[in-house]
N, C-alpha and C positions, 0 to 999 in steps of 0.2 A: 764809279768816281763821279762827282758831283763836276757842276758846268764849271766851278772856280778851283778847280785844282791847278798845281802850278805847272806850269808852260815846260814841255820838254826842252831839255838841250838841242842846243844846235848840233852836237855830233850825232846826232839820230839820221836814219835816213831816210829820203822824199819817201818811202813805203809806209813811213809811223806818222798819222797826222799830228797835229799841234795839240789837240782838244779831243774829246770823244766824250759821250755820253751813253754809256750800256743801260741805264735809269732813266724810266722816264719824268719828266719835270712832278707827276702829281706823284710816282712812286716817290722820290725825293723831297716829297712836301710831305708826306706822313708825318704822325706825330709819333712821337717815340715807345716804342713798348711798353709795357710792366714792369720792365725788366731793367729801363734804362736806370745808370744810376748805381745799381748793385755789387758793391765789390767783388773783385775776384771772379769774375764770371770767368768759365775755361772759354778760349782762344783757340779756334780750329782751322785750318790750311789745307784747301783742295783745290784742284785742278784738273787740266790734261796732263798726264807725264809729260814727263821733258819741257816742264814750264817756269823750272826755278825754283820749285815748293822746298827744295832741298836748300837751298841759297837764302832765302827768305828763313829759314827756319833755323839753321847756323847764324845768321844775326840776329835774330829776337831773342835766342839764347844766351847770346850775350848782354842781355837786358839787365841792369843790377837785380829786378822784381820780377822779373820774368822766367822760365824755363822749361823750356820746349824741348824732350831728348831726341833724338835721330831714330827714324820710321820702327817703329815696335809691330806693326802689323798682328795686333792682337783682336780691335776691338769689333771689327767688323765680323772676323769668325766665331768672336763669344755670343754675339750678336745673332747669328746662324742657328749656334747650337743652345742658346739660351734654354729650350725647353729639358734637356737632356742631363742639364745639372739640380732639377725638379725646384722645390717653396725655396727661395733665399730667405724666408724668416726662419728656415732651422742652420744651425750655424755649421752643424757638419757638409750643408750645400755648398755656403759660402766657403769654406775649408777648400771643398774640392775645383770650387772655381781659382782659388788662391792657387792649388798645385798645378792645374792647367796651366796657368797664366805665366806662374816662374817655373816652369819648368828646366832641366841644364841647358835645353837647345831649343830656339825657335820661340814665335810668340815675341820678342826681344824683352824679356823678366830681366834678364840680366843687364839692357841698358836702361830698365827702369829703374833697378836696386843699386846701381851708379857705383857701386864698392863698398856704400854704404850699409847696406842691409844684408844678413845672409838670408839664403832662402827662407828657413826656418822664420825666422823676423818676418819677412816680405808674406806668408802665408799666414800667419798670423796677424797682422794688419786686416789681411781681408777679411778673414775670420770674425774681426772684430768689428768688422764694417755695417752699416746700416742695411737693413735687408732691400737691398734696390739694385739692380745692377748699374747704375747710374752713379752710386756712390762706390759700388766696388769699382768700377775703370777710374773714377776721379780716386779715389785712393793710393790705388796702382800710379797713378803722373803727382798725387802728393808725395809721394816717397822718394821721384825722381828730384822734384822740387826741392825738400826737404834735403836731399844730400848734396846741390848744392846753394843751400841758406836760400831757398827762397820761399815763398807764400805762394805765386799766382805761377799757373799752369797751363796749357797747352797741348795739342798735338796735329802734326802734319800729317797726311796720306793724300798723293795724288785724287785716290777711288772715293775719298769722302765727298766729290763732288756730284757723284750717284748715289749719295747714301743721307742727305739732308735728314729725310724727314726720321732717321735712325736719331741723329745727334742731335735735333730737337727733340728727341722724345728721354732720351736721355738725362741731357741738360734742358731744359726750356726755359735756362736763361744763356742759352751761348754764344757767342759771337763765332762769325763764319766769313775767315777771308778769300775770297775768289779770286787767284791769280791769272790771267789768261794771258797767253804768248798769240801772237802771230801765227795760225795755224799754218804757213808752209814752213815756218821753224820749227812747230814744235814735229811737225812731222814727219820732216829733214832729221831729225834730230832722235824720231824712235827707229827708222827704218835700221839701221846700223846692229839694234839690238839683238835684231832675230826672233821679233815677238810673233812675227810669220813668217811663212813661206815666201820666197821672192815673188812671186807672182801676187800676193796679195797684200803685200807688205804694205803697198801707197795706199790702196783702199780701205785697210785695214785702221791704220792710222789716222787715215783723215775722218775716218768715223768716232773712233775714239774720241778722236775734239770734236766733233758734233754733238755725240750723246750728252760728254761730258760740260759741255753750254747749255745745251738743252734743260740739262736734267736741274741744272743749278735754274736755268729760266724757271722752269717749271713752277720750283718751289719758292721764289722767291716773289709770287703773288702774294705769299704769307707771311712775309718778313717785314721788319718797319728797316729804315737806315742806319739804329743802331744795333742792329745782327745781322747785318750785309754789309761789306765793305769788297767791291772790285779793285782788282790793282793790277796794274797790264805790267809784265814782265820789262819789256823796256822802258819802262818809265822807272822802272828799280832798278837796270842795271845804269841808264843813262844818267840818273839825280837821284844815287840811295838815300844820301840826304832827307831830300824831298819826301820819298817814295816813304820811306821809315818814320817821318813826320807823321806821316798822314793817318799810316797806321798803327801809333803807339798812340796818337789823338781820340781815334777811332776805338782803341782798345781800353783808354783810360791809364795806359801807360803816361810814367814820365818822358817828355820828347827834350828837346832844347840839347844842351851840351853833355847828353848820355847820347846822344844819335852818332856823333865822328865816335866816339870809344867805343861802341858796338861795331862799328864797321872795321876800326882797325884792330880789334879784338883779333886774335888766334883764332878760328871758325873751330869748334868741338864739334866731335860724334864721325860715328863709324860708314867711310865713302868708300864708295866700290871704284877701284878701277875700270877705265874705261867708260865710266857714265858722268864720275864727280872730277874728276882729277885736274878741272881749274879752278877748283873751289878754294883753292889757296893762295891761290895768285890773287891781286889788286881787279877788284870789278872793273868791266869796263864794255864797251858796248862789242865787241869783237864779234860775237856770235851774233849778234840781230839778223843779217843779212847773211850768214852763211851757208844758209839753203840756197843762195844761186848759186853756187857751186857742186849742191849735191843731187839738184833737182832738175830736169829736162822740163822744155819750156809746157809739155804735154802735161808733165806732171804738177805742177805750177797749177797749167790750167785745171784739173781736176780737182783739185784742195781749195779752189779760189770758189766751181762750183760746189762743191761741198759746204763752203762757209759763207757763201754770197750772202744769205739775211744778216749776218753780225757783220761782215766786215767795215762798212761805214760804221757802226754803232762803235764797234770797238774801235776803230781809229786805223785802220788798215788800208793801205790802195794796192789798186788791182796791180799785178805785174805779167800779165802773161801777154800783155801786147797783140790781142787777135789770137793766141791759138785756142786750140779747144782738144778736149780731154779724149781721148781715141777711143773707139768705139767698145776694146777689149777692156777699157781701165773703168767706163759706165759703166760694164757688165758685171763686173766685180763688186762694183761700188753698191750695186744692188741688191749682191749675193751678201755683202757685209750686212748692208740695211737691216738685210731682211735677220742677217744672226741676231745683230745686237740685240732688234727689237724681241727675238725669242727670247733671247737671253735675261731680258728685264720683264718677259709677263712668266717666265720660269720663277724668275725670285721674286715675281709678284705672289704668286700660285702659291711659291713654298710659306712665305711669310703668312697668308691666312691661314694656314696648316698650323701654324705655330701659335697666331694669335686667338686658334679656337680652343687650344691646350690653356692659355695661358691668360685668358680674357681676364682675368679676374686679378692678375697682380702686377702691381703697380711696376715701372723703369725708372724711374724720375729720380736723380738724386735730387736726396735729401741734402738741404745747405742750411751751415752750421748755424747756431743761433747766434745772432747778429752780425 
């Protein structure tokens, strides 16, 4: 977010500063892409889990020109297995990425085809698709689009904020919004799920929002300001107003008085109990601060040092008041370190694998003529 974005509300709490700068002043002075300009560029939505990606992506949906369907978790595994479906310039390849993709379960084909398309249709689209896997997944979210009346498309996943330099290879003309939460929220906020063992659940977590800043840091040396846009979680629940301005401006959406009728729009798409289930109630800032009730002041401090280099940057103050992170929750924190970083030179390792198969054909969709 730029130095002159508008002023949080007063109902925030003394934890959320007024102002923050995640950009630096000469990253914010760049000149605009190739790309600035270009209609209909696809709209993408990453973060840490439990950052609102889900919230964020139920109001954009409700954009008259817009439509983003609720998480398909397809494109990062075709992505994986791209070599395995062999040339997309033969169209029985592209066929069989079509039946992958809609398949009866899984992949969400079915919240891409909206009711509108039967399978048979929705596979045959692909079919008919430009040989690129770029234009086959934009196909796949025109269909979504298309069923209901819109043009311009989108898609959310927490993990595309590990996954950058995929969806620019993809699109390289996309736009990529970064939502970041308050790391002892959003961390509060996964331990409940069970995505670890109790014992490693805090560590586990607060790495997750590490990598997942990081990895957005990382690539966003190669970004100009109109295919990055940050947007801190409480600033959209405190002024969605505001927060939806900034990014229908951002996106080259319509803003002004479509912004309140998105918001008080019916929120669409498929929420899981127990993760979404105030996503129908009236926004409001209730959750900001709800990790001091979930968090021990030990654990506080561990997520505080985990996040120490952003926390000024993204507008956060310290709360653990002198404690510090016990000796046993370090230990862990170290044992996570060390997985993650396996974790990412593993899918470094397998992606040369891939791209020595595959050196030679192109990702990139193709965009329509004019």
């Amino acid at each position: 977010m730029a130095a002159d974005s508008p002023a949080i509300t007063p109902a925030l709490p003394g934890t959320i500063a007024g102002s923050w700068a995640p950009r630096s002043e000469r990253w914010c002075a760049q000149p605009p892409s190739e790309h600035a300009g270009l209609p209909d560029r696809p709209l993408f939505i990453g973060a840490c889990p439990r950052s609102g990606t889900t919230l964020l992506r139920s109001l954009l949906d409700n954009h008259p020109d817009f439509a983003m369907p609720a998480e398909t978790d397809f494109v990062i595994p075709l992505w994986k297995l791209r070599a395995g479906f062999g040339d997309l310039t033969e169209r029985k390849n592209r066929r069989r990425v079509g039946e992958w993709v809609f398949k009866e379960s899984g992949h969400g084909g079915t919240r891409l085809r909206a009711g509108s398309f039967t399978r048979k249709q929705a596979v045959k689209r692909v079919a008919d698709a430009p040989p690129t896997l770029g234009s086959i997944v934009a196909t796949c979210f025109e269909m979504y689009a298309e069923a209901h009346g819109k043009q311009r498309w989108g898609d959310k996943r927490p993990a595309y904020a590990g996954w950058l330099p995929m969806l620019f290879e993809l699109f390289p003309d996309a736009q990529f919004v970064n939502l970041v939460r308050d790391p002892r929220g959003a961390v509060a906020s996964q331990i409940p799920l069970g995505w670890g063992h109790e014992e490693v659940a805090l560590a586990s977590a607060a790495v997750r929002w590490e990598y997942s800043v990081r990895r957005v840091e990382a690539f966003s040396r190669r970004l100009r300001p109109d295919q990055l846009l940050d947007v801190r979680y409480e600033d959209l629940v405190g002024d969605p107003e505001a927060a939806l301005e900034q990014v229908c401006a951002f996106a080259g959406l319509r803003g002004g008085e479509t912004i309140p009728a998105m918001i008080a729009a019916e929120r669409r798409g498929k929420f899981r109990p127990g993760w979404h289930d105030k996503l129908s109630q009236p926004i409001s800032t209730d959750s900001i601060e709800r990790w001091r009730g979930k968090l021990d002041l030990h654990e506080i401090a561990l997520v505080e040092h985990v996040a120490e280099p952003f926390l000024e940057r993204f507008g956060y103050r310290s709360a653990a008041g002198g404690a510090v992170p016990t000796d046993a929750d370090l230990s862990e924190l170290k044992n996570q370190r060390k997985r993650r970083k396996r974790k990412w030179r593993r899918q470094g390792r397998d992606e040369l694998k891939r791209r020595h198969v595959l050196y030679r054909r192109p990702v990139a969709a193709v965009r329509s003529p004019g």
